[in-house]
C-alpha positions as MATLAB code, in Angstrom:
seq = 'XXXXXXXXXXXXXXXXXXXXXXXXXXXXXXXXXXXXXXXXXXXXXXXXXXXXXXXXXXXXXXXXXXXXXXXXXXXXXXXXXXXXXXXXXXXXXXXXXXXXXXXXXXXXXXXXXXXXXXXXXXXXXXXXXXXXXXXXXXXXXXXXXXXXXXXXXXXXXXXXXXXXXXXXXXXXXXXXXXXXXXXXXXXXXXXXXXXXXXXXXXXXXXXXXXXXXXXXXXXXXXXXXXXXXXXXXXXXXXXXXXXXXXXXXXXXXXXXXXXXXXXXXXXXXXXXXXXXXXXXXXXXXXXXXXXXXXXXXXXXXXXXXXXXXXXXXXXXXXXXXXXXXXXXXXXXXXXXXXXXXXXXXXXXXXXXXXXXXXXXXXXXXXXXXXXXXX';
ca = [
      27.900  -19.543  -11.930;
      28.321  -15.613  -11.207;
      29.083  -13.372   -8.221;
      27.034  -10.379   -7.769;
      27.843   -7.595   -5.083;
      24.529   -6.011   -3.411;
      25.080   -2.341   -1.358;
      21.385   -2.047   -0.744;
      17.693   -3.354    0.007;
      18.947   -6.883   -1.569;
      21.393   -7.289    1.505;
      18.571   -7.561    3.671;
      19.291  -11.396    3.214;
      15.394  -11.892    3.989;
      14.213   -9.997    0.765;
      17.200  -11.744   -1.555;
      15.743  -15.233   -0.727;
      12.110  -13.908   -1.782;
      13.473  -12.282   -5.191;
      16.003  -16.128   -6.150;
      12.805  -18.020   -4.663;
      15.245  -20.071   -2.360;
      16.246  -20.506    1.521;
      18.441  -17.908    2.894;
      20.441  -20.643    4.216;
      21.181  -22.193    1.005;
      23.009  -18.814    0.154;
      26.876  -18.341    0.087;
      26.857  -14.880    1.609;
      29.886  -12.818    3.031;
      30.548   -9.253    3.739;
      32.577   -7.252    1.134;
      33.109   -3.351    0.187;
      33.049   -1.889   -2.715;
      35.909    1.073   -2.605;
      35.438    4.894   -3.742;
      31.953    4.741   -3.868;
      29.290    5.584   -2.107;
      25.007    4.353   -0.948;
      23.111    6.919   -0.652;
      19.319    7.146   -0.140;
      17.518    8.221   -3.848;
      16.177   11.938   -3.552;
      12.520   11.698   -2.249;
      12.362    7.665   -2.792;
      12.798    4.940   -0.608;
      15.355    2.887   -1.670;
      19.075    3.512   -2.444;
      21.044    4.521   -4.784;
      25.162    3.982   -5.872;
      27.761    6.532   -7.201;
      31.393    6.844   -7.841;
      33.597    8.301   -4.496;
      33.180    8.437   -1.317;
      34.517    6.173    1.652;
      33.564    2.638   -0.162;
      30.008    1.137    0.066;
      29.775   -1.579    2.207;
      27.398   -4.843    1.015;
      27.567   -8.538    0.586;
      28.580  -10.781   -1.612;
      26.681  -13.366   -3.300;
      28.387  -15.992   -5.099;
      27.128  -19.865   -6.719;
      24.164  -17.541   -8.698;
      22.712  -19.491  -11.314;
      21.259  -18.422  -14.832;
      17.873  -18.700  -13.308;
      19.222  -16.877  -10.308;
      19.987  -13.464  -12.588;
      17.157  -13.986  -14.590;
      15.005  -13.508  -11.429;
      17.119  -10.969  -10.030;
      17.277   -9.116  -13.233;
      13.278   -9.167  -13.513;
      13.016   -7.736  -10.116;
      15.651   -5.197  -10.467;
      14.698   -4.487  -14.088;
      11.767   -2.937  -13.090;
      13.457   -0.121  -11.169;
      16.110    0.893  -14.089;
      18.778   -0.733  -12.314;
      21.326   -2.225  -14.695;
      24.367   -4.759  -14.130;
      28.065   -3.793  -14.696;
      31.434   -4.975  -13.847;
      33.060   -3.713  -10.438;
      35.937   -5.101   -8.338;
      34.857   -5.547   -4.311;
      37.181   -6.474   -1.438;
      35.909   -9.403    0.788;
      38.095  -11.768    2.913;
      40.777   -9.573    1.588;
      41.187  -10.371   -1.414;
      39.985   -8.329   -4.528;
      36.647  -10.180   -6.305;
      35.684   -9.438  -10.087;
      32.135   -9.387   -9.872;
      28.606   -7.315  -11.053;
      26.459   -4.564   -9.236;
      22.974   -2.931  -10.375;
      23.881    0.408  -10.837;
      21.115    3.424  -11.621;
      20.691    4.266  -15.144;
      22.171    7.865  -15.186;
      20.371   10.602  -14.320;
      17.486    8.731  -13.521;
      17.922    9.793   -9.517;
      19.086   12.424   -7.416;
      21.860   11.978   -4.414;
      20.196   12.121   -1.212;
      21.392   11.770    2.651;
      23.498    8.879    2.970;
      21.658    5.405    3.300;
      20.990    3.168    6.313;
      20.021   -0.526    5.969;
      18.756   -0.041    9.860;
      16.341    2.423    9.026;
      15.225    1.048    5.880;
      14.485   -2.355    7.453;
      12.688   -0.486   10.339;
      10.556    1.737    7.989;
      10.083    0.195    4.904;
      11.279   -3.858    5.351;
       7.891   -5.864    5.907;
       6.257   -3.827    3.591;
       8.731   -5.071    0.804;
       8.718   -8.773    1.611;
       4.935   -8.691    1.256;
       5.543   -6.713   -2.221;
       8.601   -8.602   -3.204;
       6.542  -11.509   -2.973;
       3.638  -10.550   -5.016;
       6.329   -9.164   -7.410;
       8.729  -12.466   -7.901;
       4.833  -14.517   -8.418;
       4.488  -12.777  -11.600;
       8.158  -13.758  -12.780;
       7.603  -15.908  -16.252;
       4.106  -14.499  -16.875;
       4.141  -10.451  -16.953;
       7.383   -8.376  -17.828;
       9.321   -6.400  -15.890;
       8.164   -3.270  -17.543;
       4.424   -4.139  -16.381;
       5.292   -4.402  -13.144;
       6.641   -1.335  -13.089;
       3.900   -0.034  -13.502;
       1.804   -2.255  -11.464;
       4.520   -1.798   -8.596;
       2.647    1.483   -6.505;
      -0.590   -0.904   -6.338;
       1.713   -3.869   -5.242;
       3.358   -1.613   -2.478;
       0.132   -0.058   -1.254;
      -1.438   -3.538   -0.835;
       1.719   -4.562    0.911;
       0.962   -1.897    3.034;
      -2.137   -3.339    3.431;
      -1.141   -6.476    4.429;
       1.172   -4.610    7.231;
      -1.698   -2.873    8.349;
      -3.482   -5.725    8.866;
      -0.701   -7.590   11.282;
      -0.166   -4.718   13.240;
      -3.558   -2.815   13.467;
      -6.129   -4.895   14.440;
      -9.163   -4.678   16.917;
     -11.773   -7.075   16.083;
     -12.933   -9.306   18.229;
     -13.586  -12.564   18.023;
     -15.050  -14.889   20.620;
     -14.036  -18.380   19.137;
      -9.985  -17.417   18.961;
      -9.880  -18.748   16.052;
      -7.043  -17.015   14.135;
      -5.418  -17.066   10.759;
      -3.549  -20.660   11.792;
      -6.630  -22.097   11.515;
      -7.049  -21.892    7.704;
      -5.037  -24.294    5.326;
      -4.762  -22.917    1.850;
      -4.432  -25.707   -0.279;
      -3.898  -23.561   -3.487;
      -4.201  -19.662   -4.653;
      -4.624  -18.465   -8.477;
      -4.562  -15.206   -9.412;
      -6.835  -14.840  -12.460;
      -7.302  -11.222  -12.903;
      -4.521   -8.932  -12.456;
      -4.107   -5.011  -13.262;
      -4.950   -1.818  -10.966;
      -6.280   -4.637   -8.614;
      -6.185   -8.278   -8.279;
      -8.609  -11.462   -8.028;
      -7.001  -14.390   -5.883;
      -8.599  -17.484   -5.732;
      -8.055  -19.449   -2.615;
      -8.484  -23.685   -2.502;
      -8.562  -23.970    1.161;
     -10.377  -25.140    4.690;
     -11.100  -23.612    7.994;
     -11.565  -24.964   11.326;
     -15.227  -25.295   12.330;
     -16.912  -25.017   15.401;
     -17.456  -28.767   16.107;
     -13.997  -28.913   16.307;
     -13.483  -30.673   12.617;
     -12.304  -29.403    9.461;
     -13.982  -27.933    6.701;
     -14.372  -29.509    3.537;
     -12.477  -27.696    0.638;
     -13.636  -24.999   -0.847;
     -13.238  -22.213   -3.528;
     -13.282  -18.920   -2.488;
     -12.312  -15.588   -4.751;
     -11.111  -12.509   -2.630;
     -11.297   -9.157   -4.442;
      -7.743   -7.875   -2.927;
      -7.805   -4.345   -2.613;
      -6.153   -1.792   -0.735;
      -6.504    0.170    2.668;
      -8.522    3.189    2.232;
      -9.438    6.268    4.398;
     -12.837    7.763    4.298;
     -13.463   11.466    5.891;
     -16.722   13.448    6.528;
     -15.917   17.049    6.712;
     -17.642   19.000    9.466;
     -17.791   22.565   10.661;
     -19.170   22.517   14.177;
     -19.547   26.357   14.057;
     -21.836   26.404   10.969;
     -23.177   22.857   11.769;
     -22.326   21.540    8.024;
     -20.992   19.228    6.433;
     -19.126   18.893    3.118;
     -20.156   15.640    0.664;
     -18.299   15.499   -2.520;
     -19.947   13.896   -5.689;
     -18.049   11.753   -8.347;
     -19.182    9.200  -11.143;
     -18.957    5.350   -9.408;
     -18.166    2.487  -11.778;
     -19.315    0.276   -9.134;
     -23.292    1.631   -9.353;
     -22.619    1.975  -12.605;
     -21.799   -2.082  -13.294;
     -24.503   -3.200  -10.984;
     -27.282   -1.141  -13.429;
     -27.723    1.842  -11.304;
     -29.005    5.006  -13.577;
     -27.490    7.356  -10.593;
     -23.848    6.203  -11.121;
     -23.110    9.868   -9.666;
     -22.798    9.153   -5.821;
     -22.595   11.683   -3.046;
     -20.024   10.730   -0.279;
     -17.638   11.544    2.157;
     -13.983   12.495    0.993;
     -12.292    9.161    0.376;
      -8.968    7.542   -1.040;
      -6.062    5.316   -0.973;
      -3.734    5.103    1.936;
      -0.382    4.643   -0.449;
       2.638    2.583    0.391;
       4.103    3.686    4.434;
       1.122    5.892    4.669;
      -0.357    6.795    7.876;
      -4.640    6.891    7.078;
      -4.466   10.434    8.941;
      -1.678   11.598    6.611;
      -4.139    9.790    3.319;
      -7.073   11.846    5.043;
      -5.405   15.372    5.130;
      -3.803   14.362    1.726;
      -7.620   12.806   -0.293;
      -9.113   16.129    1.841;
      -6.561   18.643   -0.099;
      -6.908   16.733   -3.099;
     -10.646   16.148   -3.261;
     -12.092   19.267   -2.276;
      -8.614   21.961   -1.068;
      -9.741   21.372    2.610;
      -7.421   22.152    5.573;
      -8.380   19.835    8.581;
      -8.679   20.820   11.676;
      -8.750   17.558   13.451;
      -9.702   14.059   13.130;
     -12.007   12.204   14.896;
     -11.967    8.269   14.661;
     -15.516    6.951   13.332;
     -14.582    3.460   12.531;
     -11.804    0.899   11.369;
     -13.493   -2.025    9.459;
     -13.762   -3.967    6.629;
     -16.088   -3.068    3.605;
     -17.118   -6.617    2.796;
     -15.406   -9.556    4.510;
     -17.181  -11.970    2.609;
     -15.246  -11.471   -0.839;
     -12.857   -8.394   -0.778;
      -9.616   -7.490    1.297;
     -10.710   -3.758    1.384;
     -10.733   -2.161    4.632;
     -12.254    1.630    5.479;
     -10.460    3.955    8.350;
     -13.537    6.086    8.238;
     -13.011    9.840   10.291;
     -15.001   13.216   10.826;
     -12.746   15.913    9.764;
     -13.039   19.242   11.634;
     -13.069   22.386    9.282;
     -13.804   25.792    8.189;
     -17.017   25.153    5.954;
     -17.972   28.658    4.591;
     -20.274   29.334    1.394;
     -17.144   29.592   -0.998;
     -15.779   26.069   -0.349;
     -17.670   24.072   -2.661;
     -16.788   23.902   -6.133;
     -14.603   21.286   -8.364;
     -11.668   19.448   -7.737;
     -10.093   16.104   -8.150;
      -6.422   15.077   -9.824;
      -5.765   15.317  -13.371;
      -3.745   12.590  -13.113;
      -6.282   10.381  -11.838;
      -8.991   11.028  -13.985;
     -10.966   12.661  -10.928;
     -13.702   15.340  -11.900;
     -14.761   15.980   -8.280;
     -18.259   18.407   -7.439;
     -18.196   18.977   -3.443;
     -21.578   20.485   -1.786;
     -22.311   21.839    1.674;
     -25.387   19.876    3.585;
     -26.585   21.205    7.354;
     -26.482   18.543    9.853;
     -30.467   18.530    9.546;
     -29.960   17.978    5.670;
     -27.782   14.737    5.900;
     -29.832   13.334    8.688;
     -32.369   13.610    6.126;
     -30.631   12.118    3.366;
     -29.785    9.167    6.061;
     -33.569    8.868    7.336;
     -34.903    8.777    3.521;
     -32.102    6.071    2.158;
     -31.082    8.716    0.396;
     -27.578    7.909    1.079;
     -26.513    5.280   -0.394;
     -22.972    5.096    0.387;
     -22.027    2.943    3.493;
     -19.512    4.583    5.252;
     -21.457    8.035    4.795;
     -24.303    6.682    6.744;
     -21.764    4.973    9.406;
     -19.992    8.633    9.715;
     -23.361   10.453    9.886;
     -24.882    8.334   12.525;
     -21.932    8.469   14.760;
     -21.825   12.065   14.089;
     -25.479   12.637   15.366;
     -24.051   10.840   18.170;
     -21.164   12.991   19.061;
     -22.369   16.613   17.432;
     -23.148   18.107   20.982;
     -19.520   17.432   22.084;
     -18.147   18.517   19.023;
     -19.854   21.500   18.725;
     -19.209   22.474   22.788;
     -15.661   22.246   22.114;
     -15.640   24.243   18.625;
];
């Protein structure tokens, strides 16, 4: 059995069970300090960071760990360069032997010192939901992969957050989430996205259960979709990019025009994602947002849910042009459209893209109010 010392997001006791896949109150926990060194937040990340000096760095201490216990903590610390080594910690006073993860050199920069409080507050549901997607690849994809897989795991985390704390809808039943029983979940496709498969019933409206069923969820991410619009020059921006989707389905235009759309990363507001994808996309300064919708794209097989605005800007002649992130693989065309023009593109199912047509017609419905207060 070993002893490890933990200074940062693995004292949040909650996240520990997730990552050794056990109770929290099967854990023999106490408070300890490790002397002349100090937690500090990593530069521009969002988790912590130790190094030598300082006033001691206060954690817990974990003793009874089994070899499956490091191997699991080891996979999910693994993934972030963290490495153990042998430190001596004061708890109950007495002196300990025991391990810490410790940076590899170099790999971060010191920032402003840490706080637990604030990283619970900011960043702490978000983990569980990623620490738990992590730890159910443990045995079957290396730590290395999910290092790489981790900025998709964290923005669907977000996702997940999003979805407990942002949320509209109505429904007249009141049926609610505790009226499902998931009998079993498989993932069988896993990379930039993932496929779950869900064994489960659902409450039904004569008051029975549902038989079981099989049902596979496409589980994407939050995204934000904006419609640029210059109420002066009654315009609009649409950007065109190549679509895999179109593309799979047999479509010979695989090229789509549509609004300005991406990601909403992990602890991103979607009006933060909308100035960012509008920079990005086309090198547009917003004005202003204007909410069009908050929805989902398909409810009946995919987790992906739009935040759709019109953007307020400056639309002049010399906007349009190329654009997109190398990094991304984007090769981006943007064109300017009148109002007239898009209605026309709407009227003649010429626009084929969903959320352009949902931002368009509520446009057309609020383009006098807009325009009065341009």
């Amino acid at each position: 059995m070993k002893t490890l010392f933990f200074y940062g997001t693995l004292r949040y006791v909650p996240l520990l069970a997730i990552v050794l896949g056990r109770a929290a109150k099967k854990l023999n926990i106490c408070e300890a300090q490790l002397e002349n060194h100090t937690v500090s937040w990593a530069k521009n990340q969002v988790f912590p960071m130790i190094s030598a000096g300082g006033d001691g760095a206060k954690g817990i201490l974990v003793s009874g760990l089994s070899d499956s216990d490091i191997a699991r903590l080891n996979y999910y610390e693994g993934g972030f360069d963290y490495d153990l080594k042998p430190v001596l910690v004061s708890a109950n006073g007495l002196d300990v032997e025991t391990e810490v993860y410790f940076p590899n050199p170099d790999l971060w920069q010191i920032g402003e010192d840490w706080s637990l409080e604030k990283w619970i507050a900011d960043w702490g549901e978000m983990t569980l939901f990623a620490a738990r997607e992590v730890m159910s690849y443990f045995g079957q994809y290396s730590a290395e992969k999910i290092a790489t897989m981790f900025p998709m795991i964290r923005a669907r985390a977000t996702a997940k957050v999003n979805a407990r704390m942002h949320n509209l809808g109505s429904s007249p039943s009141g049926f609610s989430d505790r009226d499902v029983q998931v009998h079993a979940m498989v993932r069988p496709y896993v990379d930039f996205f993932t496929m779950n498969e869900f064994d489960l019933s659902f409450r039904r409206y004569d008051g029975g259960q549902s038989d079981m069923v099989r049902r596979a969820v496409f589980i994407a991410t939050d995204a934000v979709i904006v419609l640029p619009y210059d109420p002066v020059r009654d315009r609009v921006l649409l950007i065109e990019q190549f679509r895999p989707g179109p593309f799979a389905r047999g479509d010979k235009l695989p090229w789509q025009l549509e609004p300005i759309a991406g990601r909403v990363d992990a602890g991103e507001h979607p009006e933060d994602t909308a100035h960012r994808e509008s920079e990005e996309e086309a090198g547009l300064t917003l004005q202003s947002l204007h909410e069009v919708a908050h929805c989902y794209a398909s409810p009946g097989c995919s987790t992906e849910y739009y935040n759709i605005y019109i953007g307020l800007a400056d639309l002049p002649d010399t906007v349009a042009g190329v654009a997109g992130l190398d990094s991304e693989a984007e090769d981006i065309k943007s064109y300017l459209f009148s109002f007239d023009e898009l209605m026309g593109l709407v009227d003649n199912m010429q626009a084929v893209n969903a959320p352009l047509v949902l931002a368009g017609l509520w446009l057309a419905r609020h383009r006098e109010r807009l325009r009065g207060n341009a």
